[in-house]
N, C-alpha and C positions, 0 to 999 in steps of 0.2 A: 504494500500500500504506500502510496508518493505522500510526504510530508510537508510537500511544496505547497510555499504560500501564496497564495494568488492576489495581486488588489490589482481592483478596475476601481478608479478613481480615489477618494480614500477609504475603503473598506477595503479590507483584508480577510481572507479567507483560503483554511486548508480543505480542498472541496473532498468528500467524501459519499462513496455509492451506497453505503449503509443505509438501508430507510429506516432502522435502528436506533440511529446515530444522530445525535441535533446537532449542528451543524452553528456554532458559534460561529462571530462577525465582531473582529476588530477591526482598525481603522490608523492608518498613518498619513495625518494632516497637517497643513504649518499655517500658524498666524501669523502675520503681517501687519507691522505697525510704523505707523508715518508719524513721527511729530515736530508740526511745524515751527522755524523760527518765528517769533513774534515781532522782531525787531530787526533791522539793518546797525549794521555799524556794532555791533555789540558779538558778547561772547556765544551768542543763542547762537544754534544750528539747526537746519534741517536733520534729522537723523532717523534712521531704518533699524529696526529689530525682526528678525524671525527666528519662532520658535516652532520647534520639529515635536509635535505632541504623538505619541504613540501609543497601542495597545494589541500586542499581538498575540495573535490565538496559538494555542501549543499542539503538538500532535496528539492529545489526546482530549483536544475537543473542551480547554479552558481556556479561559484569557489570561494572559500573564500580567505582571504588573504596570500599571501607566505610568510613562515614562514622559517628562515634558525636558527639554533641554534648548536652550539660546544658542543655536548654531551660524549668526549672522548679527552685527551689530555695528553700526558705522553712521560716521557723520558725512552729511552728504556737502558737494561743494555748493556755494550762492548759484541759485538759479532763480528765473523767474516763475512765478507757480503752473504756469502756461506748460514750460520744458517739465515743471514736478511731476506734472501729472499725465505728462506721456512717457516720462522715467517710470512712474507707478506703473502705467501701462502694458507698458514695457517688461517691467518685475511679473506679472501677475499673468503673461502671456508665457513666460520661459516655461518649457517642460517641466523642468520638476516642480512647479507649482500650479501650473492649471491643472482645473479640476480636482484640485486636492486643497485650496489655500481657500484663507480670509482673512479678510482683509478689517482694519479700524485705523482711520485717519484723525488726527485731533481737528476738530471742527471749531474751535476754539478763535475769538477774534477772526485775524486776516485767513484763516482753516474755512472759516464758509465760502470764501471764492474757490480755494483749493478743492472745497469739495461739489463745489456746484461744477468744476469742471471736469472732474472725473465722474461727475451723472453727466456732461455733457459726451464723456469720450465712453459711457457707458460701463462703467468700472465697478461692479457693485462692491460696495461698502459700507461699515455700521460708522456713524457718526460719533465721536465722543469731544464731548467737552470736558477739560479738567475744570473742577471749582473749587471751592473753600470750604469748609464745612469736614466733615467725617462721613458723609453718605452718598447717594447715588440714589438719582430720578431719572424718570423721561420725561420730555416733553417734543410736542409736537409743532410744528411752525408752517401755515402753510402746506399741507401734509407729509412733512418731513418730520422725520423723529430724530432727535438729539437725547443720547445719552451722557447726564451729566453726574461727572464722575469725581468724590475729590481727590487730588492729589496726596492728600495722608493716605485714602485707601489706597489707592495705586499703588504708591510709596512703602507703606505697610505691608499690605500683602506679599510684593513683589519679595522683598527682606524676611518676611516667615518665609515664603518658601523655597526661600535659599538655604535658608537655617535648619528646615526639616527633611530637608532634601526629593520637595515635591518638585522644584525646578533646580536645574540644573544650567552649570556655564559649561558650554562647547569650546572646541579650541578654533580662533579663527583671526584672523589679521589683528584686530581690533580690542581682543580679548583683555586686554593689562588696564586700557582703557575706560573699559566699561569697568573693570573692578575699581579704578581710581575714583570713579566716579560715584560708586558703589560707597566704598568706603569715605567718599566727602559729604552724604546726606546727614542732618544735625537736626535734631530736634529742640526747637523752642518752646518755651512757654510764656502766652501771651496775657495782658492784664485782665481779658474776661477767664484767662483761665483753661484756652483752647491750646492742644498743640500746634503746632505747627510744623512742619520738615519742606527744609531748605538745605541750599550748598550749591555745590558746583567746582571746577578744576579752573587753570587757568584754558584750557583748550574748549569746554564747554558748559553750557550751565545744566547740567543730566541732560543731555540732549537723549543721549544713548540709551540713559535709565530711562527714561518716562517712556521711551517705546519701546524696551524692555516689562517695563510695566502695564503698557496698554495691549500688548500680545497677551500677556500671562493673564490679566484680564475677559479679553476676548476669549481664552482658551475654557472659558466656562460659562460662556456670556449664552444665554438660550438657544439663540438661532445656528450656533455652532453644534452641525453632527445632526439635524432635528430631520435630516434627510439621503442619511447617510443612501450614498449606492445610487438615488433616485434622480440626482443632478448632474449633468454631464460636465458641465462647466460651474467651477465656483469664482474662478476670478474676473469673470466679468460675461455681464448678461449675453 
């Protein structure tokens, strides 16, 4: 009997003739995270994160353990958001992410033209906004939905599950970087009494983190997986 794993898109499966036999269905997909500089002239960057979320079935018909791991992370050079987003295009077309990726762009400030124009080049994506606060809403505009997300959660979460070893760092260009970065986040305490977490290197202000943080997010965000197998294309309509 072949132990061979088959994926058509991002499911995975060891196929099996036994009508006996249930026939489990992992999945190996990667989130895609954009977020936008806010500013010219300053230390802010464009910068990209993707993370390689896995779960593979075993030959005996279980899942093994999820595996999430940051295997891409880098600060992109100044560009106009016009080029961003036939670069995102571009990302979300190559082989090993169509049909397997998803995608979340900071929609934040000057991120709404960024993302009105990857709906114009047809690029599907979940919106996020970083906010202030400790929680996460949605709201609708026009009938777009914006996920507004705060930057401690992001931040927070991102840093457990580093700790616990639910995410994982890859090895890749970039790598010493994003840890600098990592290890530059600081936590404040403000006069009503809210935390706060900020920082930054001389090279970027967490560019790298926060879309580190908004993949690791995405990687459990609803709509991710809610169709496994059934969509030929995930990185753009």
């Amino acid at each position: 009997m072949s132990h061979e794993i088959v994926q058509v898109g991002e499911e995975l499966v060891i196929p099996c003739d036994d009508p006996a036999v249930t026939v489990v269905r992992g999945f190996r997909r990667f989130l895609v995270a954009i977020d936008i500089a806010q500013s010219a002239g300053t230390v802010d960057a464009n910068a990209i994160a993707i993370i390689e979320d896995s779960q593979v079935p075993r030959p005996d018909q279980t899942l093994g353990p999820r595996r999430r791991v940051i295997v891409r992370s880098e600060r992109l050079p100044a560009m106009s958001y016009v080029q961003l987003a036939q670069v995102t295009k571009n990302l979300m077309l190559d082989p090993m992410l169509a049909g397997r990726s998803y995608l979340v762009a900071d929609a934040g400030g000057p991120g709404r033209s960024y993302c009105d124009l990857l709906d114009a080049k047809s690029v599907q994506h979940t919106r996020c906004q970083i906010v202030s606060g400790e929680n996460e809403s949605e709201t609708t505009e026009r009938g777009v939905r914006f996920n507004n997300v705060s930057r401690n959660l992001l931040l927070g979460s991102l840093n457990s599950a580093l700790h616990t070893g639910d995410l994982l760092i890859g090895d890749f260009p970039m790598r010493s970087e994003l840890q600098a970065e990592l290890e530059a986040v600081e936590a404040t305490i403000g006069v009503s009494g809210r935390m706060r977490l900020t920082g930054g290197t001389a090279s970027g202000h967490l560019d790298m983190a926060l879309a580190s943080a908004m993949a690791f997010w995405l990687s459990d965000h609803r709509s991710v997986g809610a169709h496994i197998g059934q969509v030929p294309l995930r990185g753009y309509w």
